[in-house]
C-alpha positions in Angstrom: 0.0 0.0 0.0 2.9 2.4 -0.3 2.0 3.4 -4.0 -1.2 4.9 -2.2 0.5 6.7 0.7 3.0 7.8 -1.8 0.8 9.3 -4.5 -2.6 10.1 -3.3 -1.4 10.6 0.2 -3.6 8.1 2.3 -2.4 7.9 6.0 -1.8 4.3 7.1 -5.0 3.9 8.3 -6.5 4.6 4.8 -4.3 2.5 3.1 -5.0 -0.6 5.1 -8.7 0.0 4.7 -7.4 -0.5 0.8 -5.7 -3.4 1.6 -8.6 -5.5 3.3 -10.9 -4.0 0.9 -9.0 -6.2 -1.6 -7.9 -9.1 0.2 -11.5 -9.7 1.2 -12.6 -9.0 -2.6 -15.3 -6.5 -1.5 -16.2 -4.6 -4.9 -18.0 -1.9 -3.8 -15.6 -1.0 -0.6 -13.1 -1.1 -3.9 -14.4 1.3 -5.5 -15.2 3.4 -3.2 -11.6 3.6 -2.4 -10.7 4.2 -6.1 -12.9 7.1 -5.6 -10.7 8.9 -3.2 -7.6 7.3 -4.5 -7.9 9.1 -7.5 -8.9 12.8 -5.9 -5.6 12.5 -3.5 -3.8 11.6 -6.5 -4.8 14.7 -8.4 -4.1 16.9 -5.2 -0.6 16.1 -5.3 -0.3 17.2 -8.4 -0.7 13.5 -10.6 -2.7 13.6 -13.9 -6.1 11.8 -13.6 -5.4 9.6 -16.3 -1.9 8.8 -14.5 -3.9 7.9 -11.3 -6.7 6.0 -13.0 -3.5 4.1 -14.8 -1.9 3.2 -11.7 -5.4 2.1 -9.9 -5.7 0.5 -12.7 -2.7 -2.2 -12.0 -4.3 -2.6 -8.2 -7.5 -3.5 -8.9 -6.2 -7.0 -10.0 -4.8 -8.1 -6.5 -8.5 -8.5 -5.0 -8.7 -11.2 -7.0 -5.9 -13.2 -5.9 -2.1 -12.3 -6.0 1.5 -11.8 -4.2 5.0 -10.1 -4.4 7.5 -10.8 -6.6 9.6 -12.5 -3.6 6.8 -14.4 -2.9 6.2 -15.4 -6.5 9.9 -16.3 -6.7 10.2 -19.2 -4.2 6.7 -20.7 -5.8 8.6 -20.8 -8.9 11.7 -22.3 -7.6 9.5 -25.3 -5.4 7.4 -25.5 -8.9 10.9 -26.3 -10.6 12.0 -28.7 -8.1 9.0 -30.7 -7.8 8.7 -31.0 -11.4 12.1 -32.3 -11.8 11.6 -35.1 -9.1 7.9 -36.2 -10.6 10.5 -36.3 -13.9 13.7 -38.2 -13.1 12.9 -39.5 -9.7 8.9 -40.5 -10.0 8.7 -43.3 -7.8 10.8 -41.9 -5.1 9.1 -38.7 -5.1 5.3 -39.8 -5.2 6.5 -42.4 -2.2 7.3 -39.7 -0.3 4.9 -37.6 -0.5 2.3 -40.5 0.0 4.2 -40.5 3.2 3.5 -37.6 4.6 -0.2 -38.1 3.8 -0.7 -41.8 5.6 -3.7 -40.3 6.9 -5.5 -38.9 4.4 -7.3 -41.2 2.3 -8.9 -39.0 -0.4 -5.8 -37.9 -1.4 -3.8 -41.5 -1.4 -6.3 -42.1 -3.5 -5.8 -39.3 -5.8 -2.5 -40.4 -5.9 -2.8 -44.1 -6.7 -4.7 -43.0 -9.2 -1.8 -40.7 -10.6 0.3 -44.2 -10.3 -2.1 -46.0 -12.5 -1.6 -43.2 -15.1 2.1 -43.5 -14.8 1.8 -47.0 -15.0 3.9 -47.5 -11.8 3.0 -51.0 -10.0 1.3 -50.8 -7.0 2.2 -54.0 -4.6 -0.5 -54.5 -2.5 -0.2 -54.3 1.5 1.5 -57.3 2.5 2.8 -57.8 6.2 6.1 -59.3 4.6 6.5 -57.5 1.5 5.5 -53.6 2.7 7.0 -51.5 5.1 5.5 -48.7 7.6 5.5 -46.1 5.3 5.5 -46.1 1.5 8.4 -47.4 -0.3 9.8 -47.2 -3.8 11.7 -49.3 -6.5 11.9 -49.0 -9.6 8.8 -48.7 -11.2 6.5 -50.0 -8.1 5.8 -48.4 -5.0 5.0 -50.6 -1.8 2.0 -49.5 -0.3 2.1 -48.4 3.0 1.4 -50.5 6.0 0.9 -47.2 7.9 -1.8 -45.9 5.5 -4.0 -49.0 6.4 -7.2 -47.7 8.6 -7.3 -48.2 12.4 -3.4 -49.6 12.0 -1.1 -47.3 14.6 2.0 -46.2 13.0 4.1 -47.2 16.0 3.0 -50.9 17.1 3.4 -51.5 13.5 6.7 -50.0 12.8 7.6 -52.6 15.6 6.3 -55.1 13.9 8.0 -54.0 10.8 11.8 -53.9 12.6 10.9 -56.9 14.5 10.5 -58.6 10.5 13.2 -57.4 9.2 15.7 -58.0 12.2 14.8 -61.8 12.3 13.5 -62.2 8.7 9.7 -62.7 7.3 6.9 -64.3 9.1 6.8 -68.1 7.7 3.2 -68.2 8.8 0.4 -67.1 11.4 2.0 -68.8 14.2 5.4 -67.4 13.3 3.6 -64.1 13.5 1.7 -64.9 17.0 5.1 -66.1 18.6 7.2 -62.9 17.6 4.5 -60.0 17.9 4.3 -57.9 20.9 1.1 -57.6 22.8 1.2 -54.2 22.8 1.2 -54.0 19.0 -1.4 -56.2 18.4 -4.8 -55.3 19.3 -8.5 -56.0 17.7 -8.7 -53.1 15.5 -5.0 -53.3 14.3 -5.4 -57.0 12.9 -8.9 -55.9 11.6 -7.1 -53.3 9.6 -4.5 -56.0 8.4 -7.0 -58.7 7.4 -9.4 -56.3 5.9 -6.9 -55.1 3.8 -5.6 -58.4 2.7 -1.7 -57.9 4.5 -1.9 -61.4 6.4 -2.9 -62.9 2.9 0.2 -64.9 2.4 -1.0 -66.8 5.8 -4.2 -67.5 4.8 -6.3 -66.2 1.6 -9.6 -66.8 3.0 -9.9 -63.2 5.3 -13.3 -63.8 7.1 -11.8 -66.6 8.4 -9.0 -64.9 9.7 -10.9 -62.0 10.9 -13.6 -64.2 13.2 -10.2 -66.0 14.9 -9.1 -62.2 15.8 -10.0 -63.1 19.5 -8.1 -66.6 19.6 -4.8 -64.8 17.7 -4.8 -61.8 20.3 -5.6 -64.4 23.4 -2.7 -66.7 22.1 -0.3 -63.7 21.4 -1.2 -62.7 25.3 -0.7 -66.3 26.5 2.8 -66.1 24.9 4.5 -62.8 25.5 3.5 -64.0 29.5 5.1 -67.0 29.7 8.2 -65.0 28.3 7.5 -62.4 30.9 7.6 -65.1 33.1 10.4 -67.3 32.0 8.5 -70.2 31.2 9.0 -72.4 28.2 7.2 -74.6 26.0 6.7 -78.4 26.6 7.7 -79.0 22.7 11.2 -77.1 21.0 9.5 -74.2 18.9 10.7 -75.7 16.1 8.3 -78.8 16.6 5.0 -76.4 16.7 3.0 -76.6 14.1 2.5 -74.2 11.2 -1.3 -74.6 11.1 -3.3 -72.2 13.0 -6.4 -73.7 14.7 -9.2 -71.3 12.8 -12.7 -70.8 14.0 -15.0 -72.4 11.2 -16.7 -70.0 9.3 -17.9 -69.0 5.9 -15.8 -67.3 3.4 -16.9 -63.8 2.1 -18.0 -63.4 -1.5 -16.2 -61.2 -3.9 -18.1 -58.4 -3.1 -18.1 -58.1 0.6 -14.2 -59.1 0.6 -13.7 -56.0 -1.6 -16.0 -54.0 0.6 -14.4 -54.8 3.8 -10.8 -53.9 2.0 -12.8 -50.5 0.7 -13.1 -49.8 4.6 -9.5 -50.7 5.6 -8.2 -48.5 2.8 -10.7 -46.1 1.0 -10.3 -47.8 -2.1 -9.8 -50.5 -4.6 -6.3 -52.3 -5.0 -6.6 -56.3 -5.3 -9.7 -55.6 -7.9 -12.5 -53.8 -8.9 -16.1 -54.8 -8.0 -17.2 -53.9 -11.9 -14.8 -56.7 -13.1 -16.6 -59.7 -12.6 -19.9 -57.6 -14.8 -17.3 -57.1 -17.9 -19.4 -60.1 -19.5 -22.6 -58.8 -18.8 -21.3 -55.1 -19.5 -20.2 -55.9 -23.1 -24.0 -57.3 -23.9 -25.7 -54.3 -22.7 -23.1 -51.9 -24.6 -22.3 -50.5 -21.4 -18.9 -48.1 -21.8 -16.7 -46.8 -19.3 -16.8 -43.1 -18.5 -14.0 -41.7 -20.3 -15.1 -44.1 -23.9 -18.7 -42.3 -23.5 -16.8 -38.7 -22.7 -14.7 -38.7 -25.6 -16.9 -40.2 -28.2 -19.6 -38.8 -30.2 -22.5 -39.9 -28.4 -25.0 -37.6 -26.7 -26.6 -40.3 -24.5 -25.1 -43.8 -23.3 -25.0 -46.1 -20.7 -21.8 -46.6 -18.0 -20.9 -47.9 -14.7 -19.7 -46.9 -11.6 -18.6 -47.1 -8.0 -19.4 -44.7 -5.3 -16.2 -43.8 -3.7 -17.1 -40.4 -2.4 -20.5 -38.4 -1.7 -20.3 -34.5 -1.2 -24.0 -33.2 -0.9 -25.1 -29.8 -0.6 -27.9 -27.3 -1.5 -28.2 -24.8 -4.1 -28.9 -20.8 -3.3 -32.5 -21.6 -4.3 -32.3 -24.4 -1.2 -32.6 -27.5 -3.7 -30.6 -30.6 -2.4 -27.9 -31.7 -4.9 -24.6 -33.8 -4.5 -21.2 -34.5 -6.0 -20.5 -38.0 -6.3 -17.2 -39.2 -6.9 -17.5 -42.6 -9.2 -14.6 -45.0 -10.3 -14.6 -47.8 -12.9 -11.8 -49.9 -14.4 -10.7 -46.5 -16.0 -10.1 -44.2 -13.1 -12.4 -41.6 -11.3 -15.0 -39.1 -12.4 -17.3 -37.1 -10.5 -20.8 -35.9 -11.7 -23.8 -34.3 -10.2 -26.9 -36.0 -8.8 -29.6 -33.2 -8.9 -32.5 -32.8 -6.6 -34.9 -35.3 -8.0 -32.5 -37.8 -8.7 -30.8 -37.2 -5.5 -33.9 -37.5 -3.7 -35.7 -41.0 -4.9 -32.3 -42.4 -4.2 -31.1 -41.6 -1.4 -31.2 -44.4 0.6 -29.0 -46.7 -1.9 -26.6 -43.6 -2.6 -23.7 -44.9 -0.4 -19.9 -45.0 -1.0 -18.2 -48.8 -2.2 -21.9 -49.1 -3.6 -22.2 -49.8 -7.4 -24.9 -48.2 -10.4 -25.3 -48.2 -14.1 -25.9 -44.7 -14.9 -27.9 -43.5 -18.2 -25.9 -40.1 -19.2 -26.8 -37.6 -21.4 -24.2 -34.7 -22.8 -25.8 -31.1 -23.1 -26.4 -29.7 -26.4 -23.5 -28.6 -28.4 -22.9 -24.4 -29.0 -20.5 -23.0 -31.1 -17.2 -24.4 -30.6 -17.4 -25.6 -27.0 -15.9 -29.2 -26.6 -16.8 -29.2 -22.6 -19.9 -30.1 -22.8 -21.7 -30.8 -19.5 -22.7 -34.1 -18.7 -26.0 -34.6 -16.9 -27.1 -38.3 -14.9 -30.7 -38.9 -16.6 -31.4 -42.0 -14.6 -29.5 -44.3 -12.1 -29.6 -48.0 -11.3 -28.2 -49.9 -9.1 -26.1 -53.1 -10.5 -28.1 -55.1 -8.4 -31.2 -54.3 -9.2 -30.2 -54.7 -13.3 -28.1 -58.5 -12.3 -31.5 -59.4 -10.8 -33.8 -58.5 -13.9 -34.8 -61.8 -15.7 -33.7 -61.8 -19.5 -36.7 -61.8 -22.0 -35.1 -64.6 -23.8 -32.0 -66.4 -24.0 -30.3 -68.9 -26.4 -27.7 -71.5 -25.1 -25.8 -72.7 -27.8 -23.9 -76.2 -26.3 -21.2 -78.7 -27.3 -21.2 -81.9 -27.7 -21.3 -84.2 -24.4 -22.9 -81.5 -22.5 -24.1 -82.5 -19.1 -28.2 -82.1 -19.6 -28.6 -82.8 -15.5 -26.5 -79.6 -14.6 -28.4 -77.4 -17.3 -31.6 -78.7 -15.5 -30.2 -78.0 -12.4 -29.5 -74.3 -13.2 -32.7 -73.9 -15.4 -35.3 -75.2 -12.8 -36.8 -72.6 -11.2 -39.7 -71.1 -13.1 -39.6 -67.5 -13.8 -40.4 -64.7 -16.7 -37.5 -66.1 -19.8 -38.2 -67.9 -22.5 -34.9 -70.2 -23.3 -33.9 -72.1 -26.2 -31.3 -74.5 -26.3 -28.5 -75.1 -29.4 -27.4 -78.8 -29.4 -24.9 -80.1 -31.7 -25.3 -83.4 -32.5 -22.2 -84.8 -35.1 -22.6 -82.3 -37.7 -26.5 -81.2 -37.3 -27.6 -78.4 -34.9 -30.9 -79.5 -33.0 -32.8 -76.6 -31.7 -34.7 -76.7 -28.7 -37.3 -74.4 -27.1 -38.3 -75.4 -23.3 -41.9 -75.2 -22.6 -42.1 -73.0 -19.2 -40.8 -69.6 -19.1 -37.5 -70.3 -16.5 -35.3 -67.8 -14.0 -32.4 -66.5 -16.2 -30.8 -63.7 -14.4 -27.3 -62.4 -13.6 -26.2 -65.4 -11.7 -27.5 -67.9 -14.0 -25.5 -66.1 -16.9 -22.3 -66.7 -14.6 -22.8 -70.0 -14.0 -23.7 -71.6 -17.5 -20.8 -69.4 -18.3 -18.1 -71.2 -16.4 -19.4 -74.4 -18.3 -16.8 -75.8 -20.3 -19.9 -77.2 -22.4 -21.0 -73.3 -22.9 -20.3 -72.6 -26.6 -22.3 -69.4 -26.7 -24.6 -67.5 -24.9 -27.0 -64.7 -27.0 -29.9 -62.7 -24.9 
C-alpha cells in the first residue's frame, strides 16, 4: 500500500482500509476507495489519467495475488517438484504419500496418478511392505501405515521386529514374535481387511472371526516369556497350522467392501470386473469411452467412492459423487430429483449403471456438461430376468446340470443349441424359466458353454 500513501497521500490507516478491501474482494468497498484514490492523487499534483493508470494495475490483486519474492520461491519449489515427478517419480510420489498416511482421499488421488504413470502398485502385505511407503523402480509398496485403524508405531515394531529376524513363515510365526502391545483388535482388523496377512491364509473372514483366539494366544505367549517359562515341545516342533474358527468365506463383493473400509479404495480388484461379460451385452462403456466419443446419450458404470451433498442458493438438495470404474475416477452431479428418490441406496463402495446424457452442443465448445438422466443400481439390473436367451452347447454337455441351473420357473423364454455330429438341434423349453445375472455366470463357467445370446 505504499504506491497509495505515496501518490494520493492516504495515512496508514487509509491504506490498510485499501488493503482489506482487496484481500476480502469486496467490490463496492473497492471502488469506493478508487474514488478517493484518484482525488488524493490529483491533489498532489498526478494527472487523472496517470492515477486511474496506476489504480488500474491494483485493482487485480482482489482477485488473488502476491510479491514478486513471494512469486519467486513458488517458482523455484514449482521447478524442483517437477524435476523429481521427472527423473525421480517413484521416489518422489513415495514420499509424499508418506507424509499423507492419513489422508485417504488424497492417497487415493495419488494411486490413481500411479495407474496413469503405469507404476505397480504391490499391495499391503505384512512381509513384503513397510510402515510407510516405499519405492523401486517402477513400483511403489504400499504403506502398511496408511491402512485404517493400524497405529504407525506398534506396526513399525512389527516391521523392525521382521526385518531383524526375517519374514513371518506363517500365522503362528507371526503370533510367537509380535508384541502384545502391538497387536490389538482393531489393528489385525485393519490387516485382514486389507488383505496384509494374505500370504498366511487367503480366505480373510476366516482370519478376521479368529481375531480373539490370535490376540488371546499372542497374550498367553509374551506372559510366559515375561515369566520365563517355556514350552513343553522345542519351537521348532509347533506346528505351522493355525487352529481357525469355522466359518464361511466372504464373496467377492463383501471381501472387496471390507478392503474398501481398511483403505478407501480399490487395490486387489475392482467390484465392476466380474460384470465385464454382462457389461459388453448391454453396450455399457466406461466413462471416459462415453466422454470422448460422439454420443450424446449412453449407458456406463460406476462405483461410489465419495459423496459430497449440498444445496443450491435456491435451497434444492444436490450432491457431488465421486465414481470409479476400471478406468479411473469421475465425478458428476446427482440433482435434486434424482438425489432425492435415491437416497437411501446412494452410499460410498456401492455400485450403479448410470444413463448419461451430454448437453447440447454451441459454437465451438468441446466441454460439454454431462448430466445423470437415470441411475440403477447393479443389483437391481443383475437381478432383472432376460426376456429370452439362447444357449448354444457342445457336444457331451451335461443335460442334468443345465436342469439343475434352469429349474426354477420364472419370466425367460430359453432355447437351447445342441450339436449333434454335424447337425444343430434346436430346442425351445416349454415354461418360461429364472435366467438372471447369476445364472449367466454359472452356465458361463461351463466348459460345455459354446455361446450364450440374450
Amino acid at each position: 500500500m505504499q504506491i497509495a500513501q505515496t501518490l494520493a497521500g492516504f495515512t496508514a490507516g487509509e491504506a490498510d482500509i485499501l488493503r482489506r478491501a482487496m484481500g476480502k474482494k469486496k467490490k463496492a468497498e473497492l471502488d469506493k476507495q478508487k474514488e478517493r484514490f484518484i482525488n488524493g492523487a490529483i491533489k498532489n499534483g498526478i494527472k487523472k489519467d496517470v492515477a486511474n493508470f496506476v489504480f488500474t494495475k491494483i485493482e487485480p490483486f482482489a482477485q488473488y495475488g502476491f510479491n514478486k519474492s513471494h512469486a519467486a520461491a513458488y517458482a523455484l519449489i514449482a521447478y524442483q517438484t517437477a524435476f523429481l515427478k521427472t527423473y525421480h517419480k517413484e521416489d518422489f510420489i513415495a514420499a509424499t504419500m508418506s507424509t499423507e498416511l492419513t489422508n485417504t482421499s488424497k492417497l487415493r488421488e495419488f494411486v490413481q496418478e500411479l495407474k496413469r504413470l503405469q507404476i505397480e502398485i504391490v499391495k499391503p502385505s505384512i512381509n513384503k511392505c513397510f510402515t510407510e511407503f516405499k519405492a523401486e523402480k517402477n513400483k511403489i509398496y504400499y504403506a502398511l501405515g496408511a491402512i485404517k485403524n493400524v497405529g504407525f508405531e506398534a506396526i513399525s515394531n512389527i516391521v523392525n521386529e521382521r526385518e531383524k529376524n526375517g519374514k513371518f513363515n506363517s500365522l503362528i510365526d507371526f503370533i510367537n514374535r509380535a508384541d502384545a502391545k502391538d497387536v490389538n483388535k482393531l489393528q489385525l482388523e485393519g490387516l485382514v481387511k486389507s488383505g496384509s496377512l494374505d500370504e498366511f491364509d487367503t480366505d480373510r473372514k476366516k482370519v478376521l472371526d479368529s481375531i480373539p483366539r490370535i490376540i488371546q494366544q499372542i497374550k498367553n505367549i509374551n506372559q510366559d516369556k515375561s515369566n520365563n517359562q517355556t514350552s513343553l515341545f522345542d519351537s521348532s516342533t509347533i506346528k505351522n497350522d493355525f487352529d481357525y474358527i469355522k466359518t464361511n468365506s466372504w464373496k467377492k463383493k463383501e471381501l472387496l467392501l471390507e478392503e474398501f473400509k481398511s483403505l478407501g479404495f480399490y487395490v486387489s480388484d475392482h467390484p465392476l470386473n466380474e460384470y465385464s461379460e454382462i457389461f459388453d451385452q448391454l453396450k455399457i462403456v466406461s466413462y471416459q469411452d462415453f466422454f470422448n466419443s460422439e454420443n450424446n446419450e449412453g449407458l456406463i458404470a460406476g462405483t461410489i467412492m465419495s459423496i459430497q451433498e449440498k444445496k443450491s442458493s435456491k435451497g434444492t438438495p444436490f450432491a457431488i459423487v465421486k465414481f470409479s470404474d476400471k478406468n479411473g475416477e469421475f465425478e458428476l452431479f446427482l440433482f435434486a430429483e434424482i438425489l432425492v428418490n435415491n437416497r437411501d441406496k446412494i452410499k460410498e463402495s456401492e455400485s450403479f449403471i448410470l444413463t448419461l446424457q451430454k448437453d447440447k452442443l454451441f459454437s465451438n465448445n468441446t466441454n460439454r456438461r454431462i448430466n445423470v438422466k437415470k441411475i440403477l443400481s447393479i443389483e437391481d439390473v443383475m437381478n432383472k430376468p432376460f426376456q429370452k436367451v439362447t444357449i448354444e452347447l457342445k457336444e457331451n454337455c451335461n443335460i442334468s446340470e443345465i436342469k439343475k441351473i434352469l429349474s426354477n420357473e420364472g419370466k425367460t423364454s430359453i432355447s437351447l443349441i445342441f450339436k449333434n455330429k454335424n447337425k444343430k438341434v434346436h430346442y425351445s423349453l416349454q415354461n418360461l424359466r429364472k435366467f438372471n445375472f447369476e445364472q449367466l455366470k454359472m452356465m458361463k463357467n461351463k466348459e460345455y458353454v459354446k455361446k450364450i445370446t440374450f
